[in-house]
N, C-alpha and C positions, 0 to 999 in steps of 0.2 A: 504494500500500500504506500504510495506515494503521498508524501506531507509536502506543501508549497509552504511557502514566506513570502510575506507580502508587506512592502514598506511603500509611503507612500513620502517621495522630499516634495519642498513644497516653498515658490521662492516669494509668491505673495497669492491673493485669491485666483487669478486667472491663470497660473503657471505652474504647474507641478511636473512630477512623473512618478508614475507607477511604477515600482521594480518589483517583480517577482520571481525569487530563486526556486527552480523546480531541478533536483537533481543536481544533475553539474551542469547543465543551463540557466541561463535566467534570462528576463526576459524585460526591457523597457518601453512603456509606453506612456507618450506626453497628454496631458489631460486637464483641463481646468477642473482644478479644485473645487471651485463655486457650485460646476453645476455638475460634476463625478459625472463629465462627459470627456470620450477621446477626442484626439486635438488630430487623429490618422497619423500619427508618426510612431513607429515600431521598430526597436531592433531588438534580435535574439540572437544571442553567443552565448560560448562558455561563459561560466561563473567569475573568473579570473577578468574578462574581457569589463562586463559588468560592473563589478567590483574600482575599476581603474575608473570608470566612465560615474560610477557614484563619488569617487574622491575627487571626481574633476568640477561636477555639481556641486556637490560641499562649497570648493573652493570660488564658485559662482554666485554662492548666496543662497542655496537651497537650503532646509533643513527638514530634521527629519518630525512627520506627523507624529502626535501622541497616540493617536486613534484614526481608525477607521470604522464610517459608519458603511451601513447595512446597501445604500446606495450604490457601490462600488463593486459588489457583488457580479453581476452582470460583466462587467470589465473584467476582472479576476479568472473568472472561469472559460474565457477564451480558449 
């Protein structure tokens, strides 16, 4: 059984991304936070690749959500 992680950074209301680590994949997709809709921009790579591209976010002014609510669900489950 497959467990996902799901983090959501987030650099003010209309600018986020979705990462979610599934395996040694993970996966990023850009999304306004406002309305826990996709923005269509998508990449998927190893963990490692990911991982590089969340510390490069960090260093852009992103941070990370305390919570996710229930509306993002739909997004998630892609």
């Amino acid at each position: 059984m497959r467990h996902d992680e799901v983090f959501l950074y987030q650099k003010d209301d209309c600018d986020g991304w979705l990462v979610t680590l599934r395996g040694d994949f993970a996966e990023m997709l850009h999304v306004d936070p406002a309305l826990a809709q996709s923005k269509y921009e998508r990449y998927e790579a190893p963990i490692d690749l990911i991982r590089d591209a969340v510390k490069d976010l960090r260093s852009k002014g992103y941070a990370l959500a305390y919570s996710l609510d229930l509306a993002w669900k739909p997004l998630i489950e892609v």
